[in-house]
N, C-alpha and C positions, 0 to 999 in steps of 0.2 A: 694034335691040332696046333699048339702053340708052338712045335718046331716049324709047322709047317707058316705060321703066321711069319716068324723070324726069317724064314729063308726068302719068302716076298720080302720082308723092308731089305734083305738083301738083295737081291736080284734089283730092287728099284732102285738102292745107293747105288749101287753098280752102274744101272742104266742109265744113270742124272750124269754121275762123274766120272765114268770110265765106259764110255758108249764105244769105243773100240772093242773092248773085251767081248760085247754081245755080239758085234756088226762081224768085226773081225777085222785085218789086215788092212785091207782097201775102204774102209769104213775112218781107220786110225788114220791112214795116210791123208785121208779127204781132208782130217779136223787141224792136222798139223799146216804151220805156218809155212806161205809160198813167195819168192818174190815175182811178179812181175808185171806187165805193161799197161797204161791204161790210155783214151784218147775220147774226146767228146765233142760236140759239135751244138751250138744254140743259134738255130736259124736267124732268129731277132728277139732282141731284147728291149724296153723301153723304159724311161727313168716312170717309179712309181709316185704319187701322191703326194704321199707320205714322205717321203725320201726327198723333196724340193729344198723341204727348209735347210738343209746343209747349202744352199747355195744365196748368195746376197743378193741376184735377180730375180726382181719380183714374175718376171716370165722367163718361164726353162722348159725346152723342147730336148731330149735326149734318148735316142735309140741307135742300136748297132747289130753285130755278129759277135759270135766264139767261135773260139776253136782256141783249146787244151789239147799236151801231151804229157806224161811222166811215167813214174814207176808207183805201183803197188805194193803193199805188204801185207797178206792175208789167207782165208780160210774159204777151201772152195765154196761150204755150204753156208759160210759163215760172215761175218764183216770185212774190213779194209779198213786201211790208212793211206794217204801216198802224198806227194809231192807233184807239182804239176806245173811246165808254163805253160803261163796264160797268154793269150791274144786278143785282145777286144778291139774289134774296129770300129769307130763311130761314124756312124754315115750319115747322122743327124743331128746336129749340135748346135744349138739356139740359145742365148743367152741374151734375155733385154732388160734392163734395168729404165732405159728409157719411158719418161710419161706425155703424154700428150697436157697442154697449156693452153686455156681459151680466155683466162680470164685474169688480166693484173691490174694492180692497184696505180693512182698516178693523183697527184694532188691538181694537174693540170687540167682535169676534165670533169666537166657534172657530176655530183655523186662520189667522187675518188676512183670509180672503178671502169673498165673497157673492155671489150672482149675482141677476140679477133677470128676470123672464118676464113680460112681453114685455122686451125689450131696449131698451133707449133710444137715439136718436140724436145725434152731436153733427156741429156743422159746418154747410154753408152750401150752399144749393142754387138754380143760378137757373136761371130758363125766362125765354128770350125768346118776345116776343108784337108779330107784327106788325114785323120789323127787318127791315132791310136795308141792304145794303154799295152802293153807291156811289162808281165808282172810273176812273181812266184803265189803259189796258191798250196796249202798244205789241206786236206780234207778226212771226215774222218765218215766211213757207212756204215750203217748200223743197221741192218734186217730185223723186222718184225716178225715174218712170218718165212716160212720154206713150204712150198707145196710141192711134194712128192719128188723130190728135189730137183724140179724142173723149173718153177717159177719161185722169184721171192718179192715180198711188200719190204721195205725198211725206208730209211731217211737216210740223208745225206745232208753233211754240214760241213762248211769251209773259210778258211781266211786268209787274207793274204795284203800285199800292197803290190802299187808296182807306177810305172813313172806312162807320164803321156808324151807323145810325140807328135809332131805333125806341121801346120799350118792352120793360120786360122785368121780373121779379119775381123780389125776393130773398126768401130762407124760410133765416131761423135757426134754425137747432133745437141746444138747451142743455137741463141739467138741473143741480138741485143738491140737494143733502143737506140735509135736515131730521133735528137730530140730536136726541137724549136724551140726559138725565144717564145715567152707568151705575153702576155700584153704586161704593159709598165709596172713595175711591182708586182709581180704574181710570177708564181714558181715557172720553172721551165714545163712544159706539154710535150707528149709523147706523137711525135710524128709518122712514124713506121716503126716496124719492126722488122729487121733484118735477118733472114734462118741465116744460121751456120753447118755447113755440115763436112764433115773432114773422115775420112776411109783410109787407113792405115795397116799393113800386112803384121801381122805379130807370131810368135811361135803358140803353136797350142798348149804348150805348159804354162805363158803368160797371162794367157786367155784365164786357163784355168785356177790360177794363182789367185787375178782379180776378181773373181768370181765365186770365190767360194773359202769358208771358213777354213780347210782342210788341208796342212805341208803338203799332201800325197791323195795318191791316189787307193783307195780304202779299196780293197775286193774280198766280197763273202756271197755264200750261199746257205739257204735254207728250204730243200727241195722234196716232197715227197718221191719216190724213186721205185719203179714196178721194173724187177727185170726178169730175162728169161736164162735159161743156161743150156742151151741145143748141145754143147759137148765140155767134155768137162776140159773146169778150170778155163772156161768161156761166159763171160756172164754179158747180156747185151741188154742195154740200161736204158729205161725212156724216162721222164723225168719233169719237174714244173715245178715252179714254185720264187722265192725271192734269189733275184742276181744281181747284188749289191754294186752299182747304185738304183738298178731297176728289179725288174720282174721279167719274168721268161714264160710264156705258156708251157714250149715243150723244149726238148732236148734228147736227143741222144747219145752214147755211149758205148761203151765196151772196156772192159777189163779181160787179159790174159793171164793167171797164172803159171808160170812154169813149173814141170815137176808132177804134175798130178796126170792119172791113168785113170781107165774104166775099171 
């Protein structure tokens, strides 16, 4: 009995750290390391909540597309790493820092104080037109689970930086006072109020410069990740979760190993 107890903890060490030896050959070759391709697609993306305060406009609108390509390094049944460029297209880009003005002070009028209808705006508002980030992303996958080695559960995490390009338009909007004499000895009185408003073309890196605390452009993710694996050393990746500077509902993917057989 007790040889027989020994030969299970064997058979188990066995099975934990040398699963080739049980499986066999084509078992071994699965766990060994493979390079190669990978490619992903994120229909729309949009900036999150959370994620605003990195930006010095009190209003920020931000959504776009992906599309990643690179190389893999990894284990049919098992994780990755890889390198990848990135592409983000912004197709929505709002930045206002502008507030709206209905009420100034003037020693010229009853009270000190005046309002005015419509209200005026002050401050600076850009819309990018046509931008896009550009950038290297490194990731690293980590499976939870393998079912029947058809499907796996695991996460997916990434980081990277990368530059923006494009076009983008800046809109100042100011006002000033046009004053009158007031009566003999008594401060000047506020007559009108004149808007200003001025629309200037700028590159969407400047856009982004003025706008936000940050040299660059920051890319990461943090995705729960469900994929399938229809043939080997094919694994076809759907995917949600944080796309640094937004959030992504869904996503899809695919990774090719080279090298691996049935």
């Amino acid at each position: 009995m007790k040889s027989l107890r020994i030969m299970k903890m064997v058979v188990t060490v066995l099975f934990l750290l040398f699963p080739g030896i049980l499986y066999g050959q084509d078992t071994e070759d699965r766990q060994q390391s493979h390079w190669g391709i990978t490619a992903s697609i994120v229909p729309s993306w949009e900036i999150a909540s959370g994620l605003k305060r990195i930006f010095e406009t009190p209003t920020v609108a931000l959504r776009g597309s992906e599309f990643q390509v690179g190389f893999v390094r990894g284990r049919e049944f098992g994780g990755d790493w890889g390198v990848s460029l990135v592409r983000k297209k912004i197709s929505d880009a709002r930045f206002d820092e502008s507030e709206p003005t209905c009420t100034f002070h003037s020693f010229g009028v009853p009270g000190g104080t005046f309002t005015v209808d419509p209200c005026v705006r002050y401050g600076d508002r850009y819309t990018m037109k046509e931008a896009y980030v550009t950038g290297a992303e490194i990731h690293k996958y980590a499976p939870l689970v393998t079912i029947k080695k058809r499907a796996q559960i695991g996460l997916n995490f990434a980081g990277g930086i990368g530059a923006i390009q494009g076009e983008a338009e800046k809109r100042s909007q100011s006002f000033r006072f046009i004053y009158s004499e007031g009566r003999p000895g008594t401060t000047y009185a506020v007559d009108a109020i004149q808007n200003e408003d001025v629309v200037v073309s700028i590159s969407a890196k400047e856009a982004f410069k003025e706008t936000t605390v940050l040299p660059f452009v920051p890319l990461g993710k943090a995705e729960l990740v469900v994929g399938v694996m229809p043939a080997p050393g094919l694994k076809i990746k759907f995917s949600g979760g944080i796309n640094f500077p937004g959030v992504q509902r869904f996503s899809v993917g695919m990774s090719y190993l080279f090298g691996t057989h049935d």
